[in-house]
N, C-alpha and C positions, 0 to 999 in steps of 0.2 A: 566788411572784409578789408577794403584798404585802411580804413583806422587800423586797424590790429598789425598791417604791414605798416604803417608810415608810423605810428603811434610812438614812444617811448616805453619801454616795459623794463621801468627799473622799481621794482617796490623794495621797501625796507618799513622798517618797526613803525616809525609815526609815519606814513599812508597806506600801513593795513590796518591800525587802531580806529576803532570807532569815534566819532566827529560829535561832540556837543556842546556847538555855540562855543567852540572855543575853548574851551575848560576841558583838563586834562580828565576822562571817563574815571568813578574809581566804583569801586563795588561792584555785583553783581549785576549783570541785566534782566535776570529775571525778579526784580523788583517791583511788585505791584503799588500800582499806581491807583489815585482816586481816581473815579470814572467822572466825576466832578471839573478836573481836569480839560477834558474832553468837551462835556457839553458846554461851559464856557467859551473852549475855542471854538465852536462849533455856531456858538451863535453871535462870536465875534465874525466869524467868517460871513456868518448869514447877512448881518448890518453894514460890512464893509462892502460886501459882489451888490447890496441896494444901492449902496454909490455909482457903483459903474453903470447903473439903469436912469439914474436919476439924472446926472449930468449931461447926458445925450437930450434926453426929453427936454430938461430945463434949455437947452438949446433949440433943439425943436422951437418949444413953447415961447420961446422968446423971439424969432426971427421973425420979423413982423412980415416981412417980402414972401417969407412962404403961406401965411394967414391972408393975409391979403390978395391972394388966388383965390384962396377958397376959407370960407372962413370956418367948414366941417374940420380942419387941420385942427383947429384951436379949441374946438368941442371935443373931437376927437381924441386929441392928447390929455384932456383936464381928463375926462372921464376915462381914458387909460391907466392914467398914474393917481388916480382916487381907488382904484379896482387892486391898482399893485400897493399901492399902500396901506388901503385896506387889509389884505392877505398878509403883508408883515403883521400889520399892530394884531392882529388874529392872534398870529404865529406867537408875538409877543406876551400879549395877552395869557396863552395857551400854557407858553413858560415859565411867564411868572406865576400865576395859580396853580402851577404843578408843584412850583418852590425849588425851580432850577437855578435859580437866579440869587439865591443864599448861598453864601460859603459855606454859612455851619451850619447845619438842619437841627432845630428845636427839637423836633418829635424824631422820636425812635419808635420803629416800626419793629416790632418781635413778630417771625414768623409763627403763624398758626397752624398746626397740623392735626388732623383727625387720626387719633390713637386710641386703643379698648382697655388700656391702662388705667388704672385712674391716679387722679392729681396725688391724693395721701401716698399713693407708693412713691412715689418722685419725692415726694417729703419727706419722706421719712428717710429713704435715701442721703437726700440733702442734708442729713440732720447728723449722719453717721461721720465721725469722727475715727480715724486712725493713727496710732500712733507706732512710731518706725524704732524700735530697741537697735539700739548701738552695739555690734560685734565685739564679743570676747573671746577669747583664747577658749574659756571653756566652752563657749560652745558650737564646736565641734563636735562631729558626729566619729560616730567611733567605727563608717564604714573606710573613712578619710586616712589612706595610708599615709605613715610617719617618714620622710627620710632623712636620713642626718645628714648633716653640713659638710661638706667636706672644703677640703681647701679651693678647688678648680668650680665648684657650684653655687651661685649665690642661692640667698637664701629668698624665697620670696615672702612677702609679709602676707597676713589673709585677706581678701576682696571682702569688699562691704556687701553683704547681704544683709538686705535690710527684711525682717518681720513684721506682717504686717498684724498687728492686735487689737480686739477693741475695748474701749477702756472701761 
């Protein structure tokens, strides 16, 4: 409540425009993105918050004045940070055999659906070929009233309806 009294409230065109990294937004925002994307930052995210685990411990592990109380400190931590590292390389592990960890995926995966169709008709389908006759003046239908031109009317030309035939 007092931000909103003490605050500044002057907006204009660039600080209600969308922010990305600097570079002027162009195109639409509902542009689907790869979800590939994603899991990479996600397991950049995951290898960099291990840093912030590990550098405490390596201190820990390292101050000899605390080991030297008690030396369960120094067991303790090895076998702490074997437990947590283990769980990454899992997690790793996990990722890579999934094939999260490829840019380009080799294999394409065709979804499978149980249907009472059978495969010929989808073939045969697949197989049909049409071809779209280009609009002429003749043909027009003769339910299609005529008006003449006048000087105040443009004339309009005819819309492409395209017929669909097979060959």
């Amino acid at each position: 409540m007092v931000n909103r009294l003490i605050a500044p409230n002057k907006p204009n065109p660039v600080k209600n425009s969308s922010y990305e990294c600097g570079e002027v937004p162009t195109g639409s925002s509902w542009v689907q993105l790869n979800s590939r994307f994603y899991v990479i930052a996600l397991i950049f995210l995951l290898f960099d918050v291990e840093m912030v685990f590990v550098f405490p411990w390596a201190t820990v592990f390292g101050s000899h004045e605390l080991i030297a109380q008690d030396e369960r400190w120094g067991w303790l931590s090895l076998i702490e940070m074997f437990v947590f590292m283990s769980i990454l390389i899992l997690g790793l592990v996990y990722v890579w055999v999934k094939g999260d960890l490829q840019w380009i995926k080799n294999k394409v995966v065709a979804p499978t659906v149980q249907v009472n169709i059978p495969a010929s008709m989808y073939n045969r389908i697949n197989e049909m070929t049409y071809a779209v006759t280009p609009f002429s003046e003749e043909q027009k239908t003769e339910n299609t009233p005529v008006k003449e031109a006048s000087a105040t009317t443009v004339v309009r030309k005819p819309m492409f309806k395209p017929k669909l035939t097979k060959p």
